[in-house]
N, C-alpha and C positions, 0 to 999 in steps of 0.2 A: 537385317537389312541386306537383299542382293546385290552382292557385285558381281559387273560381268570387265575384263579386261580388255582396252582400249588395244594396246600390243604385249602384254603379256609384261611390262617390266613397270608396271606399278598401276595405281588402282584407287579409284575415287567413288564413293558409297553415292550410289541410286538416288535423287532426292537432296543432294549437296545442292546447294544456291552457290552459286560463284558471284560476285560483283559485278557491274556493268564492265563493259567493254571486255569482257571473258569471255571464256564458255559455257553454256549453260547446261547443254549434254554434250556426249559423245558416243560414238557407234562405229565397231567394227565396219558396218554395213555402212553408216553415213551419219554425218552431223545432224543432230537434230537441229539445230539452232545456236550460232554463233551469236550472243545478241551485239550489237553494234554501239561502240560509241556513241553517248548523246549526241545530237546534230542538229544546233539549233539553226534553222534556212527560214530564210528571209518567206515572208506569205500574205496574202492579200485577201482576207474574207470581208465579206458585206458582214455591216454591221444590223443584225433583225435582233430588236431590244429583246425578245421573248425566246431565240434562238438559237445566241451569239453559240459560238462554239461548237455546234454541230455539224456543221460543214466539214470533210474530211479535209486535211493537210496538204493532200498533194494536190488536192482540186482549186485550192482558194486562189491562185491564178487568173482561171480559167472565167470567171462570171465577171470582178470587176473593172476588167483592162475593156471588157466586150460591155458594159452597160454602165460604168461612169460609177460604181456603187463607194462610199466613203470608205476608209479604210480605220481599224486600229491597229494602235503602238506600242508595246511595251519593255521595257529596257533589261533583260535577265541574260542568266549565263553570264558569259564574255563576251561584252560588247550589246549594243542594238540588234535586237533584231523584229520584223514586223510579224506578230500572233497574234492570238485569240485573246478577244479580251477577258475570258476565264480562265485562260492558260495559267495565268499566275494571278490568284487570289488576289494576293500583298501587294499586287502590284498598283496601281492606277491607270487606266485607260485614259488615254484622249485619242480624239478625232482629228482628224488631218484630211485635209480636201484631196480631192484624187489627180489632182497633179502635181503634186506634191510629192507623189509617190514613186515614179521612177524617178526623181531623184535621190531620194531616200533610199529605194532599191541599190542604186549605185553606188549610193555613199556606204550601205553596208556592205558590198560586194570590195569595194576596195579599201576599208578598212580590214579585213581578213577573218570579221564576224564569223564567216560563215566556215572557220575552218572547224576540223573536227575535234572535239576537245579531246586532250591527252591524260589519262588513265593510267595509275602505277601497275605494274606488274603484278599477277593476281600471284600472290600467296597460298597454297592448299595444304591444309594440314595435313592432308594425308597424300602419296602417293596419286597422282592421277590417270584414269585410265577409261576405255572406250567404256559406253553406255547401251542401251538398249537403240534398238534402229529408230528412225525418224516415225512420229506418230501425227499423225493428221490433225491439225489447228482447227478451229472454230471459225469461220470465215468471219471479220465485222463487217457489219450490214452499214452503210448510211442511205439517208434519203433526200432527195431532192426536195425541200421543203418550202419553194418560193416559185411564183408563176414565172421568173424570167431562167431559170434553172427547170422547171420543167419545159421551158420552152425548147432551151437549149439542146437540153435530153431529147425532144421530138425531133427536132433537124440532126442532132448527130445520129439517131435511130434511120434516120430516115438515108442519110447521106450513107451507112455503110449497110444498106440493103441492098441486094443481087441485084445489078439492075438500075442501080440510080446514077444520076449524072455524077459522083465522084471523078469514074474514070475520065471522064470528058474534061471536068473541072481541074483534075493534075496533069493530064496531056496539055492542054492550054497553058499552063502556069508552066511547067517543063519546055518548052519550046518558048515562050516568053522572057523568060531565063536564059536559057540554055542557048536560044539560036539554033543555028544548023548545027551545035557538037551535040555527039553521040549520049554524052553522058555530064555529068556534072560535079565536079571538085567539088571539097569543103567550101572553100567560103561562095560560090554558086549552089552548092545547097542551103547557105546560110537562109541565100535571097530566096531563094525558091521557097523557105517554111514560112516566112517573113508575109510572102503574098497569097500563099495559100491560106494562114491562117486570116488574114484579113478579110478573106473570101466566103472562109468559113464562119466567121465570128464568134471566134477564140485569141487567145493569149497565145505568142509562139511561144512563150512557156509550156505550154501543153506539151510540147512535142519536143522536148527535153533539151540534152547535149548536143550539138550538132556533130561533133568528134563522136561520140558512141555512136549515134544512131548510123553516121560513116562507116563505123566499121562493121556495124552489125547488119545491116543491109547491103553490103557490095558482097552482093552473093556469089558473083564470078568472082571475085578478087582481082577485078582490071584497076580497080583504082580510081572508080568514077560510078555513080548511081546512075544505071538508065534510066529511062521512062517508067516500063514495069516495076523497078527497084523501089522509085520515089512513090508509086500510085499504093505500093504493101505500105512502105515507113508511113504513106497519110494513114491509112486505112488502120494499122494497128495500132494506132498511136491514138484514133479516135475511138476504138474498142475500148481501150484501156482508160480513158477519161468517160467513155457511157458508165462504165462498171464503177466510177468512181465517184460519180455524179449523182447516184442513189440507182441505177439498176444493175445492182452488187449479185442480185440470185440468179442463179443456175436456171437454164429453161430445162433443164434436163429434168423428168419425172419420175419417181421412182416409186413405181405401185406396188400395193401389198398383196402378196400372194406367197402359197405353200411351195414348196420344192414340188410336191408331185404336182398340185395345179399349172407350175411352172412347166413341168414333161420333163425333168430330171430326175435320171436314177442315179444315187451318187456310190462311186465305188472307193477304190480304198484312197489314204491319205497320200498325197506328196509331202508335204511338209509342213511344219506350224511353227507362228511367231505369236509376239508378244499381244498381238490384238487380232490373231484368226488363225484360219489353218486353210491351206490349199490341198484342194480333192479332186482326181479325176470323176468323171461324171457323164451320163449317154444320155443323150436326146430321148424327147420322142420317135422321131427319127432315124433313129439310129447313129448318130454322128456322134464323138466323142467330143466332149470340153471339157476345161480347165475352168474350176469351180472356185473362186474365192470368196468364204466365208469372215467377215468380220463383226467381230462379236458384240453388239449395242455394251450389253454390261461392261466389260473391259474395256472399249474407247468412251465409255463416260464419266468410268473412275478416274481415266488421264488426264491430261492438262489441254488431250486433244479431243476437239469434236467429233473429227471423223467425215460426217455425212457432207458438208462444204466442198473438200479437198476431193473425196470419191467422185462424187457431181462433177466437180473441173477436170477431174482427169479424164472420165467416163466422157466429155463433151468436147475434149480436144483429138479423143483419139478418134471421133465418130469422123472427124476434117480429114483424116490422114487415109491415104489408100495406097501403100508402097509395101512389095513386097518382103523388103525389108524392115518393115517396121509392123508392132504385133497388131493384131486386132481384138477386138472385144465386141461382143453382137449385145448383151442387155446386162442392165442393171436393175434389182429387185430388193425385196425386205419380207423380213414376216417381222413376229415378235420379238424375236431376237436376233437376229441379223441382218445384216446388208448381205447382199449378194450378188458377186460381179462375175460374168460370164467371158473367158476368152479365147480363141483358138488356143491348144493346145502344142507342145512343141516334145517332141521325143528324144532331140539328139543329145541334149543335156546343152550348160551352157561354158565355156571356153577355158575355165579352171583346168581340166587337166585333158582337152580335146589334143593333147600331142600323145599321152599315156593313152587313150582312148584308141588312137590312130596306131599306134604303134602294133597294141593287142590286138588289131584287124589285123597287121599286116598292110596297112596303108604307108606308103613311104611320105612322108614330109621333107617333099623336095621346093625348091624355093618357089616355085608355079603354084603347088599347093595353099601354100602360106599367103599366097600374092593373091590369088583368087578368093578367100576369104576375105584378106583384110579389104582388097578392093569394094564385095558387098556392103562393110564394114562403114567406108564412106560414102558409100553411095547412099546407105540409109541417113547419115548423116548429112549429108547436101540434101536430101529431099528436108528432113525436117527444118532447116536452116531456112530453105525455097521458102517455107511457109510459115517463117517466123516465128520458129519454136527451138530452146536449145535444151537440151535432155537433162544435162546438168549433172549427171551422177554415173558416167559410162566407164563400166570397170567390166572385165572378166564375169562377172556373176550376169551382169546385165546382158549379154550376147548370146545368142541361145543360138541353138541348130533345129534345125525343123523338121528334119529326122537323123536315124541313126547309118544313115547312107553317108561313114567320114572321106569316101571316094570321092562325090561331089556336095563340099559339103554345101547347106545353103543357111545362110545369116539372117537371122532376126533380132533388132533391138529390142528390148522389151522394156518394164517396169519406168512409168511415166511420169511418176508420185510428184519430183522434183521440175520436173519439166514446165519453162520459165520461157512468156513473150519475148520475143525479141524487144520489145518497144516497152517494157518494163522499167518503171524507176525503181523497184525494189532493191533493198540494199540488206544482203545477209550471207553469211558463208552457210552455204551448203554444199550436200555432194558425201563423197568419202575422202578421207585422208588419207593423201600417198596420191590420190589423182585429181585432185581439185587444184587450178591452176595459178601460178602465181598472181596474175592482175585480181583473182579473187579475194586472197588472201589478203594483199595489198588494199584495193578500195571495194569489199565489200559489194562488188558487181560482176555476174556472167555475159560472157559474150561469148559466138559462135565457134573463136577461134580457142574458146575453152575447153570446148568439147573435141576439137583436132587432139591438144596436149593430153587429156585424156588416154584418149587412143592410142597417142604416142608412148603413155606408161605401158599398154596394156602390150601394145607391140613390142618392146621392147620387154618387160617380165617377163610375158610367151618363150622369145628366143633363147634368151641367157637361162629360164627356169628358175626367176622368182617371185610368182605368182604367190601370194599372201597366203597364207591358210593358219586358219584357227578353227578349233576342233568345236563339234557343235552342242549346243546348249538349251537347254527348252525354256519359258518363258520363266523368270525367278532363278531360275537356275544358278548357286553359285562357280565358279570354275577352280578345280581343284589345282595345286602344285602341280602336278601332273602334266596335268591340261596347258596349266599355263607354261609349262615349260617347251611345251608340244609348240607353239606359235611360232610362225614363221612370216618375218615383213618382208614390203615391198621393196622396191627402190628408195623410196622419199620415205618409208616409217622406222628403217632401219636405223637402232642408235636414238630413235629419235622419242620419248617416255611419254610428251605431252604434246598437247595441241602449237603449244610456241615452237616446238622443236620441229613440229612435222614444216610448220609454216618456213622456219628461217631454212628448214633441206631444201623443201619445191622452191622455193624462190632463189636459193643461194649453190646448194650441191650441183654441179655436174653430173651430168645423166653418165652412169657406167657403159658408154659405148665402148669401152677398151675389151670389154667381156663380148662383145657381140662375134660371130667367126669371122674367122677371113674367108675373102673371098666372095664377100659382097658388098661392097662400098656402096652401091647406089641405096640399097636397102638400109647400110647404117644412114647415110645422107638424109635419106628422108625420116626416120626417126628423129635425128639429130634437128632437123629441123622442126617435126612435130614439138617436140618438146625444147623451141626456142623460150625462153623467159621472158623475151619482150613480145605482146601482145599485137604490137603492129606489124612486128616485121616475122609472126608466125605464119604460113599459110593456110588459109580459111579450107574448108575441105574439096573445095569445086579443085580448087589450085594442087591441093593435094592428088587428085585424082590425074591431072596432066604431068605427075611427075613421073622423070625418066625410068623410075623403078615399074610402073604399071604401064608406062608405054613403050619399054624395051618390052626385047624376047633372046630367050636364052636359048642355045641348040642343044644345047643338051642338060638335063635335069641335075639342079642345083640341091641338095642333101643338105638341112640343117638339122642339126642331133643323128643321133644313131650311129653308124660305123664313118671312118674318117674314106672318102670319096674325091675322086679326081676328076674336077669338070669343065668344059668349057664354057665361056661365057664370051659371046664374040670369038674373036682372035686369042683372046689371052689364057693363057693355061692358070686356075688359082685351085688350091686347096683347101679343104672345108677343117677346119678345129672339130673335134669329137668334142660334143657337148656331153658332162655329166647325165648320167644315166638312171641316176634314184632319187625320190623326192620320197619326203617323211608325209605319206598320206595319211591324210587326216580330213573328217568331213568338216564340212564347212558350217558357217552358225547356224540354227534355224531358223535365227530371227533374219538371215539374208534368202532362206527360201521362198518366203509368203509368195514374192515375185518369180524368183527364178523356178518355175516351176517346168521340170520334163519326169517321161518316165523311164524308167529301166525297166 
């Protein structure tokens, strides 16, 4: 049985089942899957005798607040709570008239039904330790199986098509609301989902928390949702209830065709993981791409699908047009593979881009560093613009676009995990050591996860401790050696298991005492990136107006390399000589598939 090592200081066999509320894998590269505490939540499905039960979970809301339909009860877990009436066999169903119902709502809501049940500490027999990277799920399909649910589906089809009175419909409602202010508090957001969904005939349950969807939509971080803010929160939030409502599939197509039919000649490998291998590759044309191969037979021995999660990824990046952010022109298949096509990127990606710089002879003076990391959020505020948070942004995920480390220029890449803003999804993902406290905590991302993120990476870059574990081909076990070779981050250090990395991020102090002297504003805004309260972190728009990226220094600030005397402003400060040798080692393979550049 293959083990691959989590941090090199102990070790959990491939194929281990952990108990609810655990872990179910883990990955140097990224969680696969935290599974979540049961969570039994209050829910309202039409009762169709021949049907019951088919309706998805998070949808049952949405049809009979808007059409009067009867509701069932059934009394399981701790406490009432309103499901399916096949949810529970054993149990007995009755009927209860539909006004009846928000009370009933209420009464579960403040009995405290609705909390998350609590789970003993998971026991492993054996040492625990990271697992293979995240592998692509099987999307589940439902379908809209009733005329007033297809109905439904037709007007929300219709209402988030380019072009339809949406816009018109949340301008009105926002200025109804709102009056002559600019923008809209919490509880004038309240009223504002309150009247739009009436308009729209929906449940404001549709459209979730009113506190999340606050913080994940004030994309400037003023502290108030404008007009345009409020018109995305409608818009995504009825995306996400069409897909849920039974039009769950992909429009994306993905035609069968040969690599040469396709006009690719494929050259040698970049790198391979545990479900493909990434190849450079030339047009017909002559243009060069980045070719990734995923293998039918291997993602259909896993426990993942595969072709689902490629679709959604392949469909969200086709929306996004920023420099900073990668691209991808097609997706294809033959017999045996999926085949995703994307720009290519040469400068490698951020792991050891100061060792890189160094052997140019590039000095890494604080402008340097300031200018990167700057790209850095700017791709991060575009994705955020458009309601998408990336979810998994570490050093492997940053890439350079070429080998010019003079100017260098930023791209985020590998989209796998990348998550609506307007999502009810509840699961820890990401990688451990930069997945952000409120994740850990409740089981949900939001924007300003993806800042703390950043805020590890900026801060490991400085101080010089960027993660590395030596690399591995798919099965592969990892020798004594090897695992002694491992090197953690900030938050994995010390830390063996998944509980441990959780109680660091949420509880350890970031080591800014290691950061040099002689740049306060620059420790400031890390210190801030990686606040542990999620409110009072700033979103990355905010990040971008901080004094570290809107000062200027007169003469070049030197972090690592020889100790330097410089001015900043008036004040004379002196730079700490950063350590000068890291124990190089390559990184996993199973964290290549994505980070793909050439040497």
């Amino acid at each position: 049985m293959a083990v691959v090592p989590l941090l090199g200081l102990s070790s959990l066999p491939l194929g281990t089942t952990a108990p609810p509320g655990s872990v179910q894998a883990l990955s140097s590269s990224r969680v696969v899957s935290v599974a979540p505490t049961p969570r039994f939540v209050a829910r309202t499905p039409r009762v169709v005798p021949a049907l019951t039960g088919t309706m998805p979970p998070s949808v049952a809301h949405a049809i009979p607040v808007a059409y009067g339909a009867a509701l069932t009860t059934t009394t399981y877990g701790r406490g009432p709570s309103l499901g399916y009436a096949q949810a529970m066999p054993q149990a007995t169903p009755r009927v209860i008239p539909v006004q009846q119902t928000s009370q009933r709502v209420a009464q579960v809501r403040r009995s405290g039904s609705l909390s998350v049940l609590q789970t003993q500490p998971v026991q492993y027999a054996q040492p625990m330790q990271y697992a293979q990277p995240m592998q692509y799920a099987q999307p589940v399909q439902y379908a809209a199986v009733n005329p007033q649910e297809q109905i439904l589906l037709g007007r929300i089809s219709d209402l988030i098509r380019h072009g339809s009175p949406l816009k018109a419909l949340v301008s009105q409602t926002f200025h109804q609301v709102g009056g002559a202010a600019a923008g809209l508090d919490p509880s004038r957001l309240s009223a504002f989902v309150t009247l739009v969904s009436q308009m729209i005939g929906v449940s404001p349950q549709v459209f979730g928390d009113v506190y999340d969807d606050f913080l994940r939509f004030d994309f400037d971080g003023d502290g108030t949702l404008e007009e345009h803010e409020c018109y995305r929160l409608v818009k995504e939030h009825l995306r996400i209830l069409k897909k849920k409502l039974g039009h769950n599939a992909s429009d994306v197509q993905v035609p069968m065709k040969q690599l040469a039919e396709a006009g690719y000649a494929v050259g040698k490998e970049l790198g391979h993981g545990s479900q493909g291998v990434v190849k450079i590759a030339t047009s017909r044309t002559g243009h060069q791409v980045c070719l990734k191969l995923f293998s039918k037979a291997t993602m259909g021995k896993s426990s993942a699908g595969g072709l689902g999660d490629l679709k959604d990824e392949y469909e969200a990046m086709q929306h996004l047009h920023n420099r900073h952010i990668a691209k991808t022109f097609e997706i294809f298949q033959d017999a045996s593979f999926y085949y995703v096509v994307n720009e290519p990127y040469f400068g490698g990606d951020l792991r050891k881009v100061r060792e890189r710089a160094e052997k140019q002879g590039v000095p890494t003076t604080v402008d340097w560093w300031r200018g990167m990391f700057r790209q850095c959020f700017e791709g991060l505020d575009y994705l955020h613009q458009h309601a998408l948070m990336h979810c998994d942004i570490k050093e492997d995920n940053i890439m350079l676009r070429s080998d010019n480390l003079r100017e260098p220029e930023v791209v985020i890449i590998d989209f796998g995990l990348a998550t609506n803003e307007a999502s009810d999804v509840h699961r820890v993902c990401g990688t451990p050591g930069y997945i952000p406290p409120e994740t850990w905590e409740t089981q949900k991302w939001y924007p300003r996860g993806d800042v703390f993120s950043m805020g590890v990476v900026m801060l490991q870059l400085i101080i010089r401790k960027v993660p590395e574990t030596p690399s591995l081909a798919a099965g592969q076990q990892m020798t004594e050696q090897q695992m002694a070779s491992i090197k953690p981050g900030v938050f994995t250090e010390g830390a063996p298991t998944m509980d441990h990395v959780s109680a660091a991020t949420k509880q350890r102090p970031p080591p800014l005492h290691l950061m040099p002297q002689g740049v306060p504003d620059f420790t400031n805004l890390i210190g801030r990136c990686l606040d542990k309260n999620c409110r009072t972190r700033p979103n990355a728009a905010v990040v971008l107006r901080d004094a570290w990226f809107t000062g200027d220094s007169s003469v070049p600030q030197f972090i690592g390399g020889s100790v330097v005397t410089s001015t900043v402003g008036p004040v004379m400060r002196r730079c700490l000589t950063l350590p000068s040798t890291l124990h190089a080692t390559m990184s996993p393979v199973t964290q290549r598939v994505s980070s793909v550049f050439v040497r």
